[in-house]
N, C-alpha and C positions, 0 to 999 in steps of 0.2 A: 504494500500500500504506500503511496505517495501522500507528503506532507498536503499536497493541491487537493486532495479527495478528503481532508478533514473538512467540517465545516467551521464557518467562521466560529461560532460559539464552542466548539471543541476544541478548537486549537487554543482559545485564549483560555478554557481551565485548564487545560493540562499544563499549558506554560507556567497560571496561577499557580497550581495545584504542585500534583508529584512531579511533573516535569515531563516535557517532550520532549522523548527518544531518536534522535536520529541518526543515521548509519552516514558515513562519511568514509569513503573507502574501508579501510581496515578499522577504523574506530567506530565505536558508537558513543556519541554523547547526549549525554541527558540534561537539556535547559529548561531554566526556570526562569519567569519576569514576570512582572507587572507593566511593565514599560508602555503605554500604545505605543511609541514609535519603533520602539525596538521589536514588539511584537510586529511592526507592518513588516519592517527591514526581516523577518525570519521567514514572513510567508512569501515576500516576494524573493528574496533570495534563495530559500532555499524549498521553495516549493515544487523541483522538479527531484529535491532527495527520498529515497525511501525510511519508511518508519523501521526503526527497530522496535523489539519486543517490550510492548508498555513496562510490561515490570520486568525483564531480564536486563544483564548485566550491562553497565554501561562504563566504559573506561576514564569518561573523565563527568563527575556534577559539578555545573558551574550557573550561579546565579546572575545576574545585570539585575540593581536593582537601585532605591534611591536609600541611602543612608535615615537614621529615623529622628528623631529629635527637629532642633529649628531649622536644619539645613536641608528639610525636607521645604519652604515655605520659603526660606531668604536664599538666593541665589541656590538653585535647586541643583542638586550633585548625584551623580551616579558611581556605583562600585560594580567591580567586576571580579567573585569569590570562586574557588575553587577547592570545593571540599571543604571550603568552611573558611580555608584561606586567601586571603585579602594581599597580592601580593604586589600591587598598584594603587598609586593616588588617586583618590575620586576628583572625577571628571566633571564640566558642567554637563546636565541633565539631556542635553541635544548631541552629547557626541556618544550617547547610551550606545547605539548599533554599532559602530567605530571602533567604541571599548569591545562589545563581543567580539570582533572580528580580531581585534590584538591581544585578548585574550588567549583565544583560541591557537594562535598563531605560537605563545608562551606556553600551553600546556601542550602544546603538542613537540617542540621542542627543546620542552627541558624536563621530558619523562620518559620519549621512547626513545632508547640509546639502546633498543635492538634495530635501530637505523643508523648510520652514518649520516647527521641532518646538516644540510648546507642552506645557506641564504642564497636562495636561487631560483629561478622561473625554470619548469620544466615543461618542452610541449611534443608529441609524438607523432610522428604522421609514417604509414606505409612499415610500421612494425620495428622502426628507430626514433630514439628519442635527443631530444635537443636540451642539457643545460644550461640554462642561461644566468649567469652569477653578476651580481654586477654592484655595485653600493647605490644608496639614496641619489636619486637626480639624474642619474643615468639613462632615464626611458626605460630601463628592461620592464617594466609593469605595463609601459605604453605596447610596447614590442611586442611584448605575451599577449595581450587583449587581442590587438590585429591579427595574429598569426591565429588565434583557435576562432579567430571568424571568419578566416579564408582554409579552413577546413585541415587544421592543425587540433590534435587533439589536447587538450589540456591535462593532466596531471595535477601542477598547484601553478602559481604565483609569488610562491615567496618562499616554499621547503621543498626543496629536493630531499628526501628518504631512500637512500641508499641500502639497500636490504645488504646485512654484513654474511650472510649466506648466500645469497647469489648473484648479488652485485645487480640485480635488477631495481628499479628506481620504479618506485610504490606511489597510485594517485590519490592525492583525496579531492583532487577538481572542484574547492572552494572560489564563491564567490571572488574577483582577481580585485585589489586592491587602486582605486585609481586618484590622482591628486592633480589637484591644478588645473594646469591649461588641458592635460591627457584625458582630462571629464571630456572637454566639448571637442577635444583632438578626435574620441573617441566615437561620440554621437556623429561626428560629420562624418567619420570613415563608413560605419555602420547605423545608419539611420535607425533601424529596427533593435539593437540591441540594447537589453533590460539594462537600466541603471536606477540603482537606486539614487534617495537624497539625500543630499550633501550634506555634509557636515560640513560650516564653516568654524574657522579663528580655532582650530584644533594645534595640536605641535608640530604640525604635519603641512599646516595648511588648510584647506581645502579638502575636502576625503570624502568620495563615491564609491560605492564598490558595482562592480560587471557581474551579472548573473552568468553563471557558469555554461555551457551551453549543453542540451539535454544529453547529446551521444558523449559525453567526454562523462556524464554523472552513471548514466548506463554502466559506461563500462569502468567504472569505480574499482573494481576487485582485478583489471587486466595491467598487469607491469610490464614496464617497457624495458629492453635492454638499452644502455647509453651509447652514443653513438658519434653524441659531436657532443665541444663543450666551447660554448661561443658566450665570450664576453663583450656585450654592446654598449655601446654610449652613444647618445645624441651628439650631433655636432650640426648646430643652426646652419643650412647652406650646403652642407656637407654632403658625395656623390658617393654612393655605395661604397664603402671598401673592408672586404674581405680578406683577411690578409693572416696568414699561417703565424701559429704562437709555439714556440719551444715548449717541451712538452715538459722542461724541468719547469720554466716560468710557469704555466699555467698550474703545475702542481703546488709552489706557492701559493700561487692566487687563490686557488679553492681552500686549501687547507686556511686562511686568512679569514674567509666566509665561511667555515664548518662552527657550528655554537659545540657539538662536542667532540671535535678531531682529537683536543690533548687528554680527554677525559675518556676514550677508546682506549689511549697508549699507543702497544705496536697494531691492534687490530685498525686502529683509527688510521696508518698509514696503510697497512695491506690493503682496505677497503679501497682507500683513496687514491693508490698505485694503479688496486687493479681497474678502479676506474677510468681513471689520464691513458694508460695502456690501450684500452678496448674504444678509445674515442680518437676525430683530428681537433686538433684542438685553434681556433682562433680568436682574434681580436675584431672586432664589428664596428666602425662607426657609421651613422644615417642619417640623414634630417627629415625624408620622406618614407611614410610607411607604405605606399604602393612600389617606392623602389627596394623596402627590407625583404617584402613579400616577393620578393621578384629573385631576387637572392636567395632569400630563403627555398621556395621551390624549386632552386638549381643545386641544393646541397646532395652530394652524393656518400654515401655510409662508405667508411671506410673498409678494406678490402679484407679485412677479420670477419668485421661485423657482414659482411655481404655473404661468406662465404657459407 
């Protein structure tokens, strides 16, 4: 059953109540809110996820809720708890949906360390996978959106999950994180595509998030092997350039972006080896997304991976 085939009235007790179940690749998490806005942000977000089992297990409980006392009434604040801990500043009231999403983003990368988790956009097309690592400002969140709208499959936005046993890279194909100019960069690419509402005067900016697209939520449970690991940056004016990265640098770079590469050890570099290994690895700059996509669709798997 999909979160869309609740009705309105069932989905806000449950979110009141014991909490709404929902399966997110390999996880299932169980939320709770009172919020309306938060509640709008979960059914339109995440209205194409399936439900998990009302009362079976759920890997991570996590409330958005408003703190209680007079700061419920003077400049109104939100918290975002997990399992009862509160491991963030409350937020003003309007960035409620924001905080779930970076939440989420926190419990999922600082609990399952039977993944190798990197800061990184992953997207899969034709049975190899693409990741894209890159720091704040860089477009890779702009990159990511376009690319699983011209029929890239999504994964995530912001954790690559490196499975430390088969080196396959795991999706949960969450709502993609979008800021700034990359909102209305993104509406004009794709007119039709779901966004939520903004958040403004956040630490962020400005913060939208993209509705995942339905075949990338589908296939939630299918991993992809890694195949390229392509580091992008905007550059205003700037004409496609593609251009081959040493595969010692890129192994840097990623391990720079992993939250638990040193808290692996040696398994934390074996993962990370054999990943740089079985990928080509480059440096990406763009300024136009109908030219990344143009690139992008001319990438061919390296001769491991093909074989």
């Amino acid at each position: 059953m999909l979160l869309s085939q609740l009705t309105p009235a069932d989905l806000h007790d449950r979110l009141r109540e014991g909490g709404l179940r929902l399966r997110m690749g390999e996880f299932t998490v169980n939320l709770r809110t009172g919020l309306p806005s938060v509640m709008d942000g979960i059914s339109l977000m995440y209205g194409n996820f399936p439900l998990g089992e009302e009362n079976g297990f759920a890997d991570f409980h996590v409330t958005v809720a408003s703190p209680g006392g007079l700061r419920r009434w003077l400049r109104p604040q939100v918290l975002f708890s997990h399992d009862g801990h509160i491991p963030f500043k409350p937020l003003p009231v309007q960035h409620g949906y924001a905080l779930l999403e970076w939440g989420l983003n926190w419990c999922i990368s600082s609990h399952c360390h039977q993944y190798l988790t990197i800061h990184a956009g992953v997207i899969e097309r034709n049975g190899h996978a693409a990741i894209l690592p890159a720091p704040p400002g860089s477009g890779k969140s702009t990159l990511c959106a376009a690319l699983v709208q011209r029929g890239w499959r999504l994964l995530s936005d912001e954790l690559a999950l490196v499975s430390r046993r088969s080196g396959l890279l795991m999706p949960i194909a969450r709502p993609v994180n979008l800021k700034n100019q990359s909102i209305d960069i993104i509406r004009a690419f794709e007119p039709g595509a779901v966004i939520g509402e903004p958040a403004t005067e956040t630490s962020k900016g400005t913060v939208a998030h993209l509705r995942a697209p339905d075949n990338s939520v589908r296939r939630a449970h299918e991993p992809a092997p890694p195949a390229w690991v392509i580091f992008p940056r905007y550059e205003a004016g700037a004409s496609p350039r593609l251009v081959t990265m040493p595969k010692g640098e890129a192994f840097m770079q990623l391990a720079d972006s992993a939250f638990n590469y040193s808290a692996l050890g040696e398994e934390g570099f074996r993962v990370l080896a054999d990943t740089i290994d079985r990928c080509e690895c480059f440096s990406f700059a763009y300024s136009r997304l109908d030219d990344a996509v143009e690139t992008f669709s001319r990438l061919a798997p390296p001769t491991s991976a093909a074989s």
